[in-house]
C-alpha positions in Angstrom: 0.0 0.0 0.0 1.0 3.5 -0.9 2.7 6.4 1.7 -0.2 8.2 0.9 -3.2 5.7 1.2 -1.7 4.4 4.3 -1.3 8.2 5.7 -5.0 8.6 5.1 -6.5 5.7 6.5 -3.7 6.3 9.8 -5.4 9.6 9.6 -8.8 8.5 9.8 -8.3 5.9 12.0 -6.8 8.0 14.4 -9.3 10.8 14.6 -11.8 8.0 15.6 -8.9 6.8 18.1 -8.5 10.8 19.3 -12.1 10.9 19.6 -12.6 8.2 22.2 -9.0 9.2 24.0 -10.4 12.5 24.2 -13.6 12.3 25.3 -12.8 9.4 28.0 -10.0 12.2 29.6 -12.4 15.2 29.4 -15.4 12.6 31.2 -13.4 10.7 33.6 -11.4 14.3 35.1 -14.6 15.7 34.9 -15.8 13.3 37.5 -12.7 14.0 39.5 -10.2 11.5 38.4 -6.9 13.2 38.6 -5.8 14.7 34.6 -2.9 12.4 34.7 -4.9 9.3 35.4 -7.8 10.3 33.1 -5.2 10.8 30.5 -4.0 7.2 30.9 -7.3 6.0 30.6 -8.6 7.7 27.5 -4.8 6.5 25.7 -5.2 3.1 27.3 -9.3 2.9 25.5 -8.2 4.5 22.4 -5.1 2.2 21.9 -7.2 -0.6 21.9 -9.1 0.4 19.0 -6.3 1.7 17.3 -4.0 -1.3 17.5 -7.1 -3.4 16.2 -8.0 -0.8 13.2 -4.7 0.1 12.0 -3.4 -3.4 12.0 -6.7 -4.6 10.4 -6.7 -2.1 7.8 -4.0 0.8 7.9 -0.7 -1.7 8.1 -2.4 -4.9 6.8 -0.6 -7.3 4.6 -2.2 -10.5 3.1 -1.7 -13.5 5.0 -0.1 -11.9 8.1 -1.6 -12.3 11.8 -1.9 -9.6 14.1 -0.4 -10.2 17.2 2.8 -11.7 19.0 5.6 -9.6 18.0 3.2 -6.3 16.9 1.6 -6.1 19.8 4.8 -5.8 22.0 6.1 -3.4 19.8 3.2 -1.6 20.1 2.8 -1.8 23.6 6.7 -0.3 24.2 5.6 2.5 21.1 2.6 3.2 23.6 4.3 3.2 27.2 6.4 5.9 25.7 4.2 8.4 23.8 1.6 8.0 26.7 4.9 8.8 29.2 5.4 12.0 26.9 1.4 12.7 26.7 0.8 12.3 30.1 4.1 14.6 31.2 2.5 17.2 28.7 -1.0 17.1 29.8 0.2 17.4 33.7 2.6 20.4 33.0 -0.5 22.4 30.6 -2.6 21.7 33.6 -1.0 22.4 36.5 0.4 26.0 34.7 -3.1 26.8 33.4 -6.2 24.6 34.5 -8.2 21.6 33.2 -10.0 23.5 30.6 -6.8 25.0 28.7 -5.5 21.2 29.2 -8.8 19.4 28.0 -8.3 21.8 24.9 -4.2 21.5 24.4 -4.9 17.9 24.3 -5.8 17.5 20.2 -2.5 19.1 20.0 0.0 17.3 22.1 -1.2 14.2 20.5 -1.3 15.0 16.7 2.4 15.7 17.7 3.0 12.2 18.6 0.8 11.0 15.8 3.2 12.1 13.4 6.0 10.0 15.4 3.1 7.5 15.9 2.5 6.9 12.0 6.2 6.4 11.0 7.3 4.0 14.1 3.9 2.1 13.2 4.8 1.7 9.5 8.3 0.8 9.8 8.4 -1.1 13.2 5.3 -1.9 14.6 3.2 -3.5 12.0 6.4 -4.7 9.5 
């Protein structure tokens, strides 16, 4: 598959993933979960569907099973851009409140989306 195709479909695929991150942060720290926790738990909900759609669709090659060696790979990929995420989010909201945070959050992560997309195509899913 193509740079481009596989850029579009990461794309789409992860505004759905973005969506449910999001809106599981903003819901749970609403409720009074801490922002760093919250934060965990919305990457934590929209990995899962992301590993599952990108590797279905995004990264798929004929005949390959997605699993084993992927999943670890994405799993490390994960622990660290959530690390970075999380450090980001705590910082924006601790210098300037949990609705500047809730809003700097589309940012930080189509930061690491763009780190996201090329560790996915050339390590994770290969």
């Amino acid at each position: 598959m193509s740079l481009a195709r596989q850029g579009k479909l990461f794309l789409a695929m992860g505004i759905l993933q973005w969506l449910v991150d999001w809106l599981v942060t903003v819901l749970l720290s609403q409720a009074g979960l801490s922002l760093e926790l919250a934060n965990v738990l919305g990457r934590v909900t929209g990995a899962m569907l992301g590993f599952w759609l990108n590797g279905r669709f995004t990264f798929a090659r004929p005949g390959a099973v997605l699993g084993g060696s992927q999943l670890l790979r994405f799993l490390c990929l994960w622990l660290v851009l959530t690390a970075v995420s999380t450090a980001a989010m705590s910082a924006i909201g601790h210098h300037s409140g949990l609705q500047r945070a809730w809003l700097a959050k589309p940012l930080v992560e189509a930061g690491l989306a763009v780190i996201s997309f090329f560790l996915s195509r050339h390590w994770v899913y290969r």
